[in-house]
C-alpha positions as CSV (number, residue, x, y, z in Angstrom):
1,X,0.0,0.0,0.0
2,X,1.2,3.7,-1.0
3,X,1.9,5.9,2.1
4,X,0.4,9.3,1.9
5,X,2.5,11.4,3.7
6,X,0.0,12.6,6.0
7,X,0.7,12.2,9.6
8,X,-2.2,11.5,12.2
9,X,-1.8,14.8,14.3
10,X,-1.1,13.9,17.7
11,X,-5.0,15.3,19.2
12,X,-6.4,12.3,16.8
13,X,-7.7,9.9,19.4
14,X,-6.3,9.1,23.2
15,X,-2.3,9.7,23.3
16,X,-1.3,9.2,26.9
17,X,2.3,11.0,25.3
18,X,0.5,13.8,24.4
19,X,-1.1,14.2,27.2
20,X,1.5,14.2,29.6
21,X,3.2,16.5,27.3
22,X,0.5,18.6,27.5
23,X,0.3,19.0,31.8
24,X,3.9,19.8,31.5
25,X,3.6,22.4,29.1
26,X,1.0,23.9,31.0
27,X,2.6,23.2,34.3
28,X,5.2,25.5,32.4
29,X,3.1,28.5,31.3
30,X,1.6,28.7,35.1
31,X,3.3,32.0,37.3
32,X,6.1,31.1,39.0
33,X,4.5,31.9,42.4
34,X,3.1,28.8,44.6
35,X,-0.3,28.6,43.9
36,X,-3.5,26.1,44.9
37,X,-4.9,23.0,43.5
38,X,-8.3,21.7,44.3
39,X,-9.9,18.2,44.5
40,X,-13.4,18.0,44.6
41,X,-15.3,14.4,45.3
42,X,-18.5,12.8,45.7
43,X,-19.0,9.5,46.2
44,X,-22.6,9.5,44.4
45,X,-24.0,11.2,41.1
46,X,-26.3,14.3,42.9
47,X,-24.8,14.2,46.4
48,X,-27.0,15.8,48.5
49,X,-26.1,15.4,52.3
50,X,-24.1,18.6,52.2
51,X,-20.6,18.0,50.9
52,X,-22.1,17.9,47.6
53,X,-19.6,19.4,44.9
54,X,-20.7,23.0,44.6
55,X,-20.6,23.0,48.1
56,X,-16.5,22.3,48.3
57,X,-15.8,24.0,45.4
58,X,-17.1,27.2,47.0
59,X,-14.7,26.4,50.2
60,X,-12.0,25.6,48.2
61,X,-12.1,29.2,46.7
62,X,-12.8,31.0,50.0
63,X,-9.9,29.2,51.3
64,X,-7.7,30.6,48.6
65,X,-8.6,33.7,48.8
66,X,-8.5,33.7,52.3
67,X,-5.0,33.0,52.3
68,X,-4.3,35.1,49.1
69,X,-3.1,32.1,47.0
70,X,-4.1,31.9,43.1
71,X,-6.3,28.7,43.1
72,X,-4.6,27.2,39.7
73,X,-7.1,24.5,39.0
74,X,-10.2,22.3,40.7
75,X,-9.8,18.8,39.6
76,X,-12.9,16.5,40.7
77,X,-14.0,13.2,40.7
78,X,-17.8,12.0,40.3
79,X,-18.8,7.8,41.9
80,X,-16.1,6.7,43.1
81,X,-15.2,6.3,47.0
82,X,-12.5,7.4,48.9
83,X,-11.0,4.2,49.5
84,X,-10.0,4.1,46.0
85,X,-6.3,5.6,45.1
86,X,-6.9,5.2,41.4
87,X,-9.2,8.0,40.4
88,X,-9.2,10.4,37.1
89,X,-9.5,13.4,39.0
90,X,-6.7,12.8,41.9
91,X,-4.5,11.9,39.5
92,X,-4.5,15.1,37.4
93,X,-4.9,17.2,40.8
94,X,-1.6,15.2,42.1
95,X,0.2,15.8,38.4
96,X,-0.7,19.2,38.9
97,X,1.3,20.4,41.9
98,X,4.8,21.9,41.9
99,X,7.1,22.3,44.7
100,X,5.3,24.9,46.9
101,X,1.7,23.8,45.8
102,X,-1.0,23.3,48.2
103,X,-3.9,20.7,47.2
104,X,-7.1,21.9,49.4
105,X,-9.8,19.5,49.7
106,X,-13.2,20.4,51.6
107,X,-12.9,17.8,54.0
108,X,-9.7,15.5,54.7
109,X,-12.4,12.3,54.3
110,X,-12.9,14.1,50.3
111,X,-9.6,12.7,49.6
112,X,-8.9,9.7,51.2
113,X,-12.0,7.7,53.4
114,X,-9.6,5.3,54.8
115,X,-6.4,5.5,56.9
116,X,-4.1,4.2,54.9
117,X,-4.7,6.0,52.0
118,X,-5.1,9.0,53.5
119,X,-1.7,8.6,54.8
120,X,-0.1,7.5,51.7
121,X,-1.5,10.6,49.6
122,X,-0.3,13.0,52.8
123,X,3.1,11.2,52.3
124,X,3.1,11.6,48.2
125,X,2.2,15.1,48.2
126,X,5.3,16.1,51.0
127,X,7.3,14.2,48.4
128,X,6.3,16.2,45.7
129,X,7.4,19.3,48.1
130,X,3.9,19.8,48.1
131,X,1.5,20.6,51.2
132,X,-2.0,19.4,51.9
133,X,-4.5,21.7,53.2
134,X,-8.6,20.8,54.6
135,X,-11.2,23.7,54.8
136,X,-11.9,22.2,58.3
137,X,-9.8,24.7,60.8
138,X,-10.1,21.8,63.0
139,X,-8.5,19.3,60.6
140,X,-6.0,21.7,59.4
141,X,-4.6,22.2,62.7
142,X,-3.1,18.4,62.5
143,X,-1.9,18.5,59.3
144,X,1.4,19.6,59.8
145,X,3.4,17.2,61.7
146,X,6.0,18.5,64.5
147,X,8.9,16.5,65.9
148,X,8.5,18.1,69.0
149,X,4.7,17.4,69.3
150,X,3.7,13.5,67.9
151,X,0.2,13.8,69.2
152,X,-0.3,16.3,66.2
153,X,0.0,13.0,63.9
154,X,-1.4,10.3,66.0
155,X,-4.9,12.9,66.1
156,X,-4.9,13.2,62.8
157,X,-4.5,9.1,62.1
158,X,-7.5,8.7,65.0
159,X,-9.8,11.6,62.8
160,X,-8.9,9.5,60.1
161,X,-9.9,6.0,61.5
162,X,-13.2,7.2,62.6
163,X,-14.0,8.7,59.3
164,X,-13.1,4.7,58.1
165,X,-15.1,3.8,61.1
166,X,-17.8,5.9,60.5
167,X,-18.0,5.0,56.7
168,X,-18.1,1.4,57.7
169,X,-20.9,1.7,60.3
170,X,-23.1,3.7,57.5
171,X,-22.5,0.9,54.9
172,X,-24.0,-1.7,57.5
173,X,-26.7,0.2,58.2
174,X,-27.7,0.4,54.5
175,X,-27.3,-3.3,54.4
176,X,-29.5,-4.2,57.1
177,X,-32.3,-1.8,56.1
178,X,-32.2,-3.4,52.3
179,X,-32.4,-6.6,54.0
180,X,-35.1,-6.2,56.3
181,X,-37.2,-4.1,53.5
182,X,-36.1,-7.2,51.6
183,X,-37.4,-9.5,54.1
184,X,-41.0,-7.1,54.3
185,X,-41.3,-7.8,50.3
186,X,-40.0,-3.8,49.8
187,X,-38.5,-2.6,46.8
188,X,-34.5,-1.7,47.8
189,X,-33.7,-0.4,44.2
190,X,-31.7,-1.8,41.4
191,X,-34.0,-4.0,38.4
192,X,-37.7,-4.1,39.2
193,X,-38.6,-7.8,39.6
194,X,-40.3,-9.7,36.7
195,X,-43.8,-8.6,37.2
196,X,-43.1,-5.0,38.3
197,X,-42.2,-1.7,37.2
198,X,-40.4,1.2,38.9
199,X,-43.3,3.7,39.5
200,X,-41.9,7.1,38.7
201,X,-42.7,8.4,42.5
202,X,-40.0,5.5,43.6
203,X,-40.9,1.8,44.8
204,X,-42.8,-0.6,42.7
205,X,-46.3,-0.8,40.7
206,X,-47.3,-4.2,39.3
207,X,-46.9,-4.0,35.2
208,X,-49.9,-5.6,33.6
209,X,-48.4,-7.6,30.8
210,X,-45.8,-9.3,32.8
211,X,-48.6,-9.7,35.7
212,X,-50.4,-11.7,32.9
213,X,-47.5,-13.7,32.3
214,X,-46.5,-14.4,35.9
215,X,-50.2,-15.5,36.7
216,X,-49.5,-18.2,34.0
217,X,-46.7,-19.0,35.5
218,X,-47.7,-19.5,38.9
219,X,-51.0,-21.3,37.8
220,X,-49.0,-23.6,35.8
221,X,-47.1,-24.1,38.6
222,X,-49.4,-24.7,41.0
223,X,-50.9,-27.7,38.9
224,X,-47.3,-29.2,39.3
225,X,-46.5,-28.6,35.9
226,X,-42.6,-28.9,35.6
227,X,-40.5,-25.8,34.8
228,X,-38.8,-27.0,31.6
229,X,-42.6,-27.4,30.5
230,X,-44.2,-24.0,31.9
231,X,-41.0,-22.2,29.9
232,X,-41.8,-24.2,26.6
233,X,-45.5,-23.5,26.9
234,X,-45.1,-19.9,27.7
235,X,-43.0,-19.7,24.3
236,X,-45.2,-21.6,22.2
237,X,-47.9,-19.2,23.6
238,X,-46.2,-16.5,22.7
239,X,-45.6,-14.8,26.8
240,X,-42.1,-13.8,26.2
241,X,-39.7,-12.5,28.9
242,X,-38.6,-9.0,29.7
243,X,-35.6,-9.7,27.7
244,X,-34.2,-12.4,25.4
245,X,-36.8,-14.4,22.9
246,X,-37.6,-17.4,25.0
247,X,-38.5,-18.6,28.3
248,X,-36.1,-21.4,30.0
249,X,-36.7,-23.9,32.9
250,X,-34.4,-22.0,35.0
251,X,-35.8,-18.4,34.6
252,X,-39.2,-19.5,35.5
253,X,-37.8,-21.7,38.6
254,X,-36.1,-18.4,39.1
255,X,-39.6,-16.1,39.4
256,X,-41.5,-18.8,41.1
257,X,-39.3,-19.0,44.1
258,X,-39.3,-15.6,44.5
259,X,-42.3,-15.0,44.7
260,X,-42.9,-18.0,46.9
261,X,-40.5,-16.8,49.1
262,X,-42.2,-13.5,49.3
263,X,-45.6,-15.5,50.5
264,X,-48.0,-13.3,48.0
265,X,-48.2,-15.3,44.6
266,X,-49.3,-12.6,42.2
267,X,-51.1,-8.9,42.0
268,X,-54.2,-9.2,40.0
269,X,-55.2,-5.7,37.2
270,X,-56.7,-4.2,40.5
271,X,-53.8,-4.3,42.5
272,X,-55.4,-6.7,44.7
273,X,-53.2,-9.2,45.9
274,X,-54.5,-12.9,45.0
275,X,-53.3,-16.7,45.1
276,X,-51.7,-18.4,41.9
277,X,-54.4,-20.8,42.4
278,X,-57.3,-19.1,42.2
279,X,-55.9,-16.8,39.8
């Protein structure tokens, strides 16, 4: 084959080379001076129990200007927990800095929701001649550690294991509410079951098609018809699942147990709940 000549211009596509040429030159252009890099996270799309991101970005600018320092750049990162040291925006905030630099986070639990990678970022940053700075006057007073006064560190590792503690506790609390709204037959997110739709105020409606289908099913069922033969009859009746073109003995052993296990068979048009066999 002929070459043409023509070169792909390095902007065609993702170029990690270009990239990091990229940072560099800018890191380049920026004012000699030390300046300020923020990191912004949330842990959920639409955080809304106060530390959502407008929220820290606004402190992170009132902290610069507090302490009169150009605030260079707000790196942020959108899902994705604390507890995680690979993540987009961290990773630009941390190319970022120059010696001098200060990264300012809202919160010292925004960058790191677990002690040991709190500590390793605090260590990478002081090796990049770097300093870290929180919003929280309380937390920033145990940043800096002092030779001549350890309890300075060993307060700011026991702020940091509570926030793991605290982050732990919450995550078992949303596990035993799912499973005892489980346990009550409750919706707790995610797919609807087969049968149901999410209802566009939040929990569950029954959807009528798939109520049709599932009423077969559990009649079927309930006559001790085996589930290899209540999925080929649903196909040959044309009662197709929510996805894929055919029913299979497992699928509908699937749904029946579920819904055995949830000790109401089946919602009739009405709503009413009602009993596969006298369905």
């Amino acid at each position: 084959m002929a070459r043409t000549g023509r070169r792909t211009p390095l902007t065609a596509g993702p170029n990690p080379w270009y990239d990091a040429a990229m940072n560099e030159e800018r890191k380049d252009r920026r004012p000699p001076l030390p300046g300020a890099i923020g990191y912004v996270r949330v842990s959920t799309v639409g955080q809304g129990d106060g530390h959502g991101p407008e929220i820290q970005r606004q402190a992170i600018e009132e902290w610069a200007a507090a302490h009169g320092v150009p605030l260079l750049e707000v790196a942020s990162d959108t899902g994705i927990s604390g507890a995680v040291l690979e993540r987009p925006g961290l990773e630009r905030a941390l190319h970022a800095l120059r010696p001098g630099d200060t990264l300012v986070v809202y919160r010292l639990d925004r960058l790191a929701r677990d002690l040991v990678t709190q500590e390793i970022l605090l260590r990478e940053i002081r090796r990049q001649g770097a300093a870290l700075a929180s919003c929280s006057p309380a937390e920033q007073a145990y940043l800096e550690d002092d030779a001549q006064d350890p309890a300075r560190k060993l307060i700011r590792q026991v702020l940091g294991a509570v926030a793991e503690f605290e982050r732990e506790m919450i995550r078992l609390r949303l596990q035993r509410g799912r499973r005892a709204k489980r346990a009550a037959g409750g919706y707790v997110g995610g797919e609807a079951p087969f049968g149901w739709r999410v209802a566009p105020a939040g929990g569950l409606e029954p959807d009528e098609r798939e109520q049709m289908v599932l009423r077969r099913m559990l009649a079927l069922r309930a006559l001790e018809v085996p589930y290899r033969e209540i999925a080929a009859l649903l196909n040959a009746e044309g009662l197709r699942p929510r996805r894929g073109r055919a029913w299979s003995g497992q699928a509908v052993h699937r749904i029946v147990s579920r819904e055995q296990e949830r000790g109401d068979f089946l919602t009739d048009h009405a709503g009413r709940r009602a009993v596969a066999a006298g369905a």
